[in-house]
N, C-alpha and C positions, 0 to 999 in steps of 0.2 A: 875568252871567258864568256859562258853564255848564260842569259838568266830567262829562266820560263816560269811561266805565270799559270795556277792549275785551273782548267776547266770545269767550274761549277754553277754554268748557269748564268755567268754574269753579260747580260744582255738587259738593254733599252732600247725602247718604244723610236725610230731614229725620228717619229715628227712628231714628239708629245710638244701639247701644246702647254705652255708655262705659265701663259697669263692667267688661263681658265683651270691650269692643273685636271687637262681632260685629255688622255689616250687620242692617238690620230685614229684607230676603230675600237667598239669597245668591245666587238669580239677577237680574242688573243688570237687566234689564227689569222686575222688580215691584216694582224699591224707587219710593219718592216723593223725585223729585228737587228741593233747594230752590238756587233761584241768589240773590244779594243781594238782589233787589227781593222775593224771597218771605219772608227772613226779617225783613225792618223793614218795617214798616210806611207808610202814605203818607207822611204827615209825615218821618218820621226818617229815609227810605231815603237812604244817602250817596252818591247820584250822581246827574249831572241828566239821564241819555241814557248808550247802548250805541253801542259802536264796533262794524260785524260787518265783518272783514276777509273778502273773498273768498278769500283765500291759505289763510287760516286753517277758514274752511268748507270748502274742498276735503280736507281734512285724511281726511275722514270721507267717503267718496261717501256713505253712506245719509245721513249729516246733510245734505249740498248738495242729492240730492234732494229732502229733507224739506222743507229752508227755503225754496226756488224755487218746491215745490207747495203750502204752505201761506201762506207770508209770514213777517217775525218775529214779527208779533204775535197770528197763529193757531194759530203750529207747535206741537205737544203737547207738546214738550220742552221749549221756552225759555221760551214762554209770559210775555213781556215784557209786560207793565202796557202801556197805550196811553198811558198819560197821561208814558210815558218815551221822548223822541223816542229816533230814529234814524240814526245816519250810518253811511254804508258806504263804504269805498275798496279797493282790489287788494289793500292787503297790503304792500305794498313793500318792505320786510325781507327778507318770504320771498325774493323773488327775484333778489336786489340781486347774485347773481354770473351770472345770466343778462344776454347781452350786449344783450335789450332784455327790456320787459317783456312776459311770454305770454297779455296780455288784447287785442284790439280795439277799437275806440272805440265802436261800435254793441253789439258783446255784450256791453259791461261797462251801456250803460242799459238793454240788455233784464232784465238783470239784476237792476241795483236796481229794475228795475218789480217784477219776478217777488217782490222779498224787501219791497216795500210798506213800504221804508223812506221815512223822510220827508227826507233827505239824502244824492246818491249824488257821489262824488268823481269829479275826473278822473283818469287813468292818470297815472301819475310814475314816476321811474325817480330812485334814491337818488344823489345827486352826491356820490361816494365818492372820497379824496383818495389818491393812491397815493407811495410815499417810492421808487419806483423811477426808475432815469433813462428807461427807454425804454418806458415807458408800461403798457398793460395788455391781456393776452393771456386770449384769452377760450376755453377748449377744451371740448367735447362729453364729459362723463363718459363716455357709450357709447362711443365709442372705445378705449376704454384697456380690455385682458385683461391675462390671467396673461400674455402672451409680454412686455407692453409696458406698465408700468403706470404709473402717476401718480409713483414714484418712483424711477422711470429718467428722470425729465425730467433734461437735463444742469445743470450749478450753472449754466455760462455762460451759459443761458438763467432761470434761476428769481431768480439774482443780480440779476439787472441790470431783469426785467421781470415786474411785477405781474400772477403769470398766478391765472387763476379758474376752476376747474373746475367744473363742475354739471350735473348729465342736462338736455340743451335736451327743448322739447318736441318732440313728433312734429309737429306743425302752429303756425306761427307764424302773428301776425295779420297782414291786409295791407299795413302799415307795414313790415312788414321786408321784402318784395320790393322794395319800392320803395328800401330801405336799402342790403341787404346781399342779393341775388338769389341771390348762391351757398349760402346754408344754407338753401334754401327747398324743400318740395315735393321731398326728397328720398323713397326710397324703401329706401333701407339705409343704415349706418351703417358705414362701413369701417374695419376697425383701424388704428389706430396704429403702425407698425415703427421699429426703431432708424433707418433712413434718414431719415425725417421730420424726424429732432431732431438731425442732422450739424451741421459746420458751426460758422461764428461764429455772434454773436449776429443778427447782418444777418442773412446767411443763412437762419436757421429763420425770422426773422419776415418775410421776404420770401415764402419759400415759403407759411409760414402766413395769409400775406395772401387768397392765391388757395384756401387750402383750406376743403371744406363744411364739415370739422369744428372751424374756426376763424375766428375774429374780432379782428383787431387794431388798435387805437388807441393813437396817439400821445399824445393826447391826449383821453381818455375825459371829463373830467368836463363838458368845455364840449359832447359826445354826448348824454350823459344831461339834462345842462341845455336844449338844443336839443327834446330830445324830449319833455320835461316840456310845454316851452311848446305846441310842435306839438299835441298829445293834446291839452291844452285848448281851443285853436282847433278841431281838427275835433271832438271832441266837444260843445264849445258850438255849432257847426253845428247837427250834428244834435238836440243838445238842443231846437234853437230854431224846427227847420223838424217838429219831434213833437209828440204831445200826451202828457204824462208827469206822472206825477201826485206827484215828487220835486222836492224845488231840487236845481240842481246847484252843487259848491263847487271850486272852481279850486284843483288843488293846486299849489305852487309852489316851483323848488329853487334851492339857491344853494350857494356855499362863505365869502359873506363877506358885510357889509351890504353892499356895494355893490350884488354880483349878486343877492343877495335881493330888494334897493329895486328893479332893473331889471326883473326878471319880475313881480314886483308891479304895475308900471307897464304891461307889456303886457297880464296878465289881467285888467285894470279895462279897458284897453282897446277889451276884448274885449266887455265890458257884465257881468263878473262880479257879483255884490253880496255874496258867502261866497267868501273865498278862504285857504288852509290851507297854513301854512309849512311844509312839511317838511323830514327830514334833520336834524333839531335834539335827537332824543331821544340820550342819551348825552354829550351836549354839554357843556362848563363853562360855570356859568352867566354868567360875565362876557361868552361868546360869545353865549349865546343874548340876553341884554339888550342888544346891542350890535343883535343884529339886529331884537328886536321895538321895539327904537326905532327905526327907519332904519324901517322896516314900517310903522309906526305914526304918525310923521312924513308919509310920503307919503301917508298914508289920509287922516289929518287935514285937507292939502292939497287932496285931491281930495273929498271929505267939502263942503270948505268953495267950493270951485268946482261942485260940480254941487249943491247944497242937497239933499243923499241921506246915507245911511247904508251901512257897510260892515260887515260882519262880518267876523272875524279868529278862526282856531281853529291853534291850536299844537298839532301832534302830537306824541306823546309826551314832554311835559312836567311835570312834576311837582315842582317844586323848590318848596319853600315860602319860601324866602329871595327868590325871586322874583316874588313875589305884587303886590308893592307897584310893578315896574317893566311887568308884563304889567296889571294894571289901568290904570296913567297912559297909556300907550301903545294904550288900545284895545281891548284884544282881548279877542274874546266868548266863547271858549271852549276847552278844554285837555283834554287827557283822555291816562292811564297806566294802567297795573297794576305799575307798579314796589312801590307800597305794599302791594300784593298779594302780589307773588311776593318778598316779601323776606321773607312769612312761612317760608318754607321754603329759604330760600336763604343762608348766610355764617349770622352771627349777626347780635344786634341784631332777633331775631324777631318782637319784642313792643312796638309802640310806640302810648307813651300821648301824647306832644307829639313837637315835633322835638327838644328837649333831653333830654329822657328815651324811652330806647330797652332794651329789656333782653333777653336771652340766654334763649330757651325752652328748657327742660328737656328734654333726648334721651332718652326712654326708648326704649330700642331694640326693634324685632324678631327674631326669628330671620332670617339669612341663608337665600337660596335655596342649598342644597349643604351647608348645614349637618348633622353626624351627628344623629341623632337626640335623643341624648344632649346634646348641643349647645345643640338646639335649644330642647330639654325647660328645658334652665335658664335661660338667658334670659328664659325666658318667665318662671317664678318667680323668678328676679333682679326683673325688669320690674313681676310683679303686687306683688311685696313694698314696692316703693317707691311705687308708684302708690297702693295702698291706704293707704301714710304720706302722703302728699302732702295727698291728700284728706282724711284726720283732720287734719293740719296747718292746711287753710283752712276745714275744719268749728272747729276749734278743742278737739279730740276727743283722746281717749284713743289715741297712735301706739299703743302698744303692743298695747293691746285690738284694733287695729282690724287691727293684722298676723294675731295669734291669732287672730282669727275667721274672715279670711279662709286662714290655711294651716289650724284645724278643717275648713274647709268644700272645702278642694284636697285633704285627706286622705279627704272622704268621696264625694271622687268617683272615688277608685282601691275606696274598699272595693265600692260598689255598682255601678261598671260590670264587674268579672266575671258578678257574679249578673244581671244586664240580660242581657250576649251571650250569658250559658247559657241562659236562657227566651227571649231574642228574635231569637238569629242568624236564625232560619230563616222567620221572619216574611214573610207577603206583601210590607210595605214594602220587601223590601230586595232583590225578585226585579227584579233590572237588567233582566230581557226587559220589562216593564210601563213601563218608560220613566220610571219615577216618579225624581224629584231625593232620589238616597238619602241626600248628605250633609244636606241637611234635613230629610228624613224622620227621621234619626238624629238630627239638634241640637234638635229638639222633641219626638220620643218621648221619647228619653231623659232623665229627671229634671235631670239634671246634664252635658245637651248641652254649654251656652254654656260654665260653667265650664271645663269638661274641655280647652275650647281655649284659653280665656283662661288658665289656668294652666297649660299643660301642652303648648301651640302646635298650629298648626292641622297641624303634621306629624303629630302623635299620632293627629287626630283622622282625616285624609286617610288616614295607614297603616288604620287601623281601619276604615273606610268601603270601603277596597280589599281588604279580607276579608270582610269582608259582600257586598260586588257577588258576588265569585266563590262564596262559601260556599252550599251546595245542601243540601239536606236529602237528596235520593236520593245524594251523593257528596259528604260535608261535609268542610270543611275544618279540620286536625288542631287543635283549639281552643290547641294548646301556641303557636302562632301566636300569638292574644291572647296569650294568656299573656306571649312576649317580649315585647312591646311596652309592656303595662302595666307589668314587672319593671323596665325600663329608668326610667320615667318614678317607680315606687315605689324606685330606688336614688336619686334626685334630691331625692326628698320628704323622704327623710330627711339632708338637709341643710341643711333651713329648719326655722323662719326660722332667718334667720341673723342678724338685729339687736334682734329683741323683748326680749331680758334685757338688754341694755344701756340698751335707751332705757325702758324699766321702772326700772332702777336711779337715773336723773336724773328721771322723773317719781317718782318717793317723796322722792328728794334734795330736789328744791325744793319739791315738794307740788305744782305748776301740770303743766297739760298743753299738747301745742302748741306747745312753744318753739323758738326758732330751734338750739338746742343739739341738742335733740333731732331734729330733721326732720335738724338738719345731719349728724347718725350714719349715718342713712343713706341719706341722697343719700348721704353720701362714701364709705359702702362698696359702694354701686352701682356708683358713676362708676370707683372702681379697683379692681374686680375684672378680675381679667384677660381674661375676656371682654368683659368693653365696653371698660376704657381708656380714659374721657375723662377725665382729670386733672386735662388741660389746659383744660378749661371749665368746672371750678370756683369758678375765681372770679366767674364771669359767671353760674353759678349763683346765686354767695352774695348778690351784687346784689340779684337776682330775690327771693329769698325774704326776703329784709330788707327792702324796699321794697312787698310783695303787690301792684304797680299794678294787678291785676283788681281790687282791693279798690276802687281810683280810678274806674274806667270808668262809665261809665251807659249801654253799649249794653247792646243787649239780650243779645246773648250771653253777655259777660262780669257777667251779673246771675244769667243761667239757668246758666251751665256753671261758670262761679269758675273755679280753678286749671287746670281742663282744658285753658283756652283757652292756657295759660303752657304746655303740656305739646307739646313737638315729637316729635308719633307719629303718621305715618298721615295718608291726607286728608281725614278728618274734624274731625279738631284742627286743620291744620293750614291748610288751605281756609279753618274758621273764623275762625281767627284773620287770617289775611287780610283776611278780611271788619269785622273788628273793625280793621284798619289801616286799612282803607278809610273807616270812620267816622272815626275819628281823626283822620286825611288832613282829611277833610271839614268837622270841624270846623272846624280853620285856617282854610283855604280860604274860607269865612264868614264867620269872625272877620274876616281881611283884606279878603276883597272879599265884604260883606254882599250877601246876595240880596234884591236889589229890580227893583220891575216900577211899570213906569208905565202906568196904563189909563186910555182917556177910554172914555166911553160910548156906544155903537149908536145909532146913526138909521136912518130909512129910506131914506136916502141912499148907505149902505154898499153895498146892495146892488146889484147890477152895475157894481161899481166892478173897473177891471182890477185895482188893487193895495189893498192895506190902504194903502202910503206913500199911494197918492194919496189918498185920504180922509182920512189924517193931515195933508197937506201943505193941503188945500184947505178941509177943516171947521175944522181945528183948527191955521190955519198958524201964527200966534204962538206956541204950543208946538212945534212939527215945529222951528221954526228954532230955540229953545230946548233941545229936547234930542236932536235928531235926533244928532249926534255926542258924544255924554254918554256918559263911559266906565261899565262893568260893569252897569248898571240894562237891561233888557229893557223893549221898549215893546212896545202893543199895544192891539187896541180890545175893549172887553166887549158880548157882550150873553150872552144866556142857554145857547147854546151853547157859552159857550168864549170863550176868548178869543185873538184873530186876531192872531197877530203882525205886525209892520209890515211883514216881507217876504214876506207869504204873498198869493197872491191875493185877488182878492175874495171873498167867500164868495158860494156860490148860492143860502143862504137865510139869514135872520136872525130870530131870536127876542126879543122885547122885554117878555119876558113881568117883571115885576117879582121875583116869588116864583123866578124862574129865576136870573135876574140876581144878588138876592143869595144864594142857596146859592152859585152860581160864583163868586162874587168869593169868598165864605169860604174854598170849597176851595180856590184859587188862596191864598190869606192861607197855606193852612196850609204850604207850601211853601217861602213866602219870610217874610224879615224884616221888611220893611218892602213895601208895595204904597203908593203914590201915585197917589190917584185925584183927575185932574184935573176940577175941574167949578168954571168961571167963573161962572154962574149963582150959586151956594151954594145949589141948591136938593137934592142928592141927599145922604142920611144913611144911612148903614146901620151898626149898633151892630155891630162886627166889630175884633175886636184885631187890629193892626196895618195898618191900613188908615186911610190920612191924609189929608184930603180936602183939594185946595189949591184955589186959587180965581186964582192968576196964575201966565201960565207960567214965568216968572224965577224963580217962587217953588217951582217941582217940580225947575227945576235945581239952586238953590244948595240946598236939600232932599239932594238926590243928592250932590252934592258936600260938605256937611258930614257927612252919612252915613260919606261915605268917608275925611274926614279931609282933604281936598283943599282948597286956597285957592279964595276963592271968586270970584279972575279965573282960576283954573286955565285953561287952556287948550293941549292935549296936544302938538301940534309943540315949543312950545316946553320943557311941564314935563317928558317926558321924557328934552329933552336935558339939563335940571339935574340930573334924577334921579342919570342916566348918570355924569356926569361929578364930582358927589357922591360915586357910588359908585368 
């Protein structure tokens, strides 16, 4: 069972600096970007493969150039480990209110060629349920101006029908002439007028029926369900009459088991062997186990009629309560970023299991629009609790560590006067030289970083905009500085604003670091009336009563402690994600252990069409043994690698001994348990967690007490007990 993580961007600065809350450069092209696979390491990285949506790479032209002319696992940016496969689909989210999908069935394989993934999907279109009676109205965003706009639609028509607005593309694929010939190969887009939308409800979608800038369905879902299936027949065509150096995985939609089980049945049909439930992300889970059993049932079936193997990946999934029903039922792999984006999204930020979840700490920034003044305190609101937070998980003196840091925000108002008076006129800051003056100023100057970290990066940007323009042949009136500092030195003298208090309870009890103390001022953080969060103190006080970074053993929450609890920015906040991700991962393991079954290379392997056929034919007592064996990965070793069962033959093999066992180790360090089959008992290699069996019965029931699984388990029927258990 593998679980992938989908590619959107989720990258940090790898040397931001945290005490000043300041980028290692502040132009985005020179920082060092790190994405999950850079910061853990082989072993511990918590995901087993990258989702790259094409939707989502379009996002960026220079990044879709990027990845189409390098690959994903060249491109200078992502720079994806090789050893973490690859799947790629359209995106289908993105486009789900387009009236079909704007890929082709031929340009979506040039494409996973171009991006040297090891997995490219077929086209699907989301089979979306509509609560209106008269179906779903599909219209052209361009159409609509200022005379005639999206809400002047009349109620009689928005009431009664499911309309979907979104910019079409300029060029549809050849599927839609054949579909819908009237929105094709247009050449303008003509407005909209009140005439258009007259009329009962009949009426507009009569007219709408015939118009370019519209699309109407009576009944959409069983369209999109149609077209799902279609895309996978002509692109398994052409998948099959190409030479392409991906598997292709059959995506497949439905609204209920039944129509799930039914497309499932026609993409085996088709000779799928990887085929991908969609439509299911969002779902409750009583729905989605309803369907990966029906799914998983029929696999089983067909599994045990043709003596082969299936693969099953559920998109966007991540339920960990359902772990237990997606392993009995089959399915080989799953992949989210919901544990990701929930770092920054509602509360419940920070999650150490699924029962414990806890509220990241809002230290806020200044607002864009914010006065100066405004903005100036905030910031020292912001550094004065941050600098406690951190004495709190050092276990440090709050008080001292406030006073050091407002000594050290006092002395960067004394000595930036005397700076601007000796350096305004400085070559560094002549703008004609093209040189980057706000860095040129945050590392001259002694007391650059500070200056923003205390004092916000509006201080620092006002400042820097009086250096651009200040000239020495026509210099600009220094009272200028002056304001600006005045403003930020009427501020200063209002901090701190909690050191004598929480001084008075550190003499009181004689201990530093108590929850008493930290809790003075979070509280007077949180209700000052610029910030105003009141209402999330309690979900604070959790948090710091409990320290779960204290719990963690990723690496992040090792190297960064309370930062990673601190909701500011997407450097915190990215990471913490990343640390949910691990977390996620854990489970995920826990429930359905990573294991891999290898038999070992001959010379026989080679020019074999399939790895199954070399499994089915060398080693057929095991094929029939564990060929449909849920969550465990099979596969053959020799010293290259090792050949999964659905990959081609290999076009060379290495049997070099000294090869073989380093791979197998490396392979060990990945999963929990590895079961190496060898009848003989003649192969030994001293490698933790590597089990050597000697009969095939004995690598299944292996797998299945691993898992917890009765050892007649057998999936059509145990996931209907599961089911109806639950």
């Amino acid at each position: 069972m593998r679980f992938y993580v989908p590619e959107w961007e989720d990258a940090v600065d790898a040397h931001y600096d945290y005490i000043h809350d300041e980028h290692s450069a502040l132009n985005k092209t020179k920082r060092e970007r790190h994405f999950i696979w850079d910061i853990f390491d082989y072993e511990s990285t918590p995901i087993d493969g990258v989702l790259v949506s094409r939707e989502q790479a379009e996002g960026s032209q220079t990044k879709f150039d990027r990845i189409t002319e390098y690959g994903v696992y060249n491109d200078p940016q992502l720079n994806i480990p090789n050893w973490l496969p690859t799947i790629s689909d359209c995106g289908a989210w993105g486009y789900k209110s387009l009236p079909f999908p704007p890929y082709g069935n031929a340009n979506m394989l040039d494409f996973y060629e171009k991006m040297d993934v090891d997995v490219g999907v077929t086209i699907d279109h989301l089979v979306l349920g509509s609560g209106k009676e008269k179906g779903r109205l599909y219209l052209d965003k361009r159409a609509f101006r200022s005379e005639f706009g999206e809400s002047d639609l009349p109620p009689q028509l928005t009431d009664k029908v499911d309309v979907m607005i979104e910019e079409w593309p300029s060029e549809w694929p050849d599927i839609v002439s054949q579909r819908e010939p009237s929105i094709c190969n247009l050449h303008a887009v003509d407005p909209f007028t009140v005439e258009d939308f007259e009329g009962s409800t009949l009426e507009i979608l009569q007219r709408m029926d015939e118009d370019h800038r519209a699309v109407y369905r009576e009944d959409d879902k069983w369209k999109r369900y149609e077209m799902t299936l279609e895309n996978a027949r002509k692109m398994g065509d052409l998948y099959q009459n190409g030479d392409w150096s991906f598997r292709l995985m059959a995506a497949f939609q439905g609204w209920n088991p039944t129509t799930y089980g039914e497309a499932l049945d026609e993409v085996l049909k088709m000779g799928y062997q990887y085929v991908g439930i969609g439509g299911v992300a969002g779902s409750q889970l009583k729905q989605v186990e309803e369907i990966v059993t029906e799914v998983g049932h029929r696999i089983t079936e067909f599994e045990s009629e043709h003596e082969t193997r299936i693969d099953t990946h559920v998109f966007g999934f991540a339920k960990t309560d359902g772990f237990e029903t997606i392993g009995r039922a089959q399915m080989s792999s799953i992949d989210s970023a919901s544990m990701l984006r929930a770092a920054w999204t509602g509360g419940n930020n920070y999650h150490l299991n699924p029962d414990e979840r806890f509220d990241a700490i809002r230290v806020r920034y200044a607002k864009p629009g914010d006065a100066l003044e405004i903005a100036v305190k905030k910031s020292m609101l912001g550094q004065e609790v941050l600098h406690a937070l951190r004495a709190f998980d050092d276990e440090d003196s709050i008080s001292s560590r406030i006073r050091g840091w407002y000594a050290e925000a006092d002395l960067v108002l004394d000595t930036l006067v005397d700076y601007l008076e000796e350096h305004r006129h400085d070559e560094r800051y002549d703008a004609r030289l093209l040189r980057e003056v706000t860095s040129e100023f945050r590392d001259d100057f002694d007391h650059g970083y500070e200056l923003q970290a205390s004092f916000s990066d509006d201080v620092r940007k006002s400042l820097v905009k009086l250096l651009r323009a200040d000239d020495a042949d026509d210099p600009t009136d220094f009272d200028e500085y002056l304001d600006i500092i005045s403003i930020a030195r009427e501020v200063v003298d209002e901090f701190p604003r909690t050191a004598d208090r929480v001084e008075a309870l550190e003499e009181k009890s004689g201990e530093v670091a108590t929850f008493k103390q930290i809790w003075t001022v979070l509280e007077s953080y949180a209700t000052s009336e610029l910030i105003d969060d009141e209402d999330l103190l309690e979900g604070y006080r959790e948090t710091l009563r409990s320290r779960p970074w204290d719990r963690c053993d990723c690496p992040i929450c090792e190297d960064l402690g309370i930062e990673v609890a601190i909701f500011r920015g997407n450097n915190r906040n990215r990471r913490r994600g990343f640390h949910n991700t691990y977390r996620f991962y854990q489970k995920f393991k826990h429930d359905l252990p990573k294991m891999l079954v290898v038999v070992p290379a001959d010379s026989s392997l080679f020019g074999r069409d399939t790895v199954e056929e070399y499994l089915s034919d060398r080693y057929e007592d095991l094929w029939e043994a564990v060929h449909d064996v849920p969550v465990a990965e099979i596969g053959v070793l020799d010293a290259n690698g090792v050949h999964e069962w659905s990959e081609p033959g290999p076009t060379s093999i290495s049997l070099d001994p000294i090869g073989i066992s380093e791979e197998l180790e490396r392979k060990a360090g990945r999963y929990d348990t590895v079961l190496y089959y060898d009848p003989e008992g003649e192969t030994r290699f001293d490698i933790d967690s590597v089990e050597f069996v000697d009969k095939a019965q004995g690598v299944r029931d292996r797998i299945l007490q691993r898992l917890g699984y009765e050892s007649d388990f057998t999936p059509s029927r145990d996931v209907q007990i599961q089911l109806e258990e639950f």
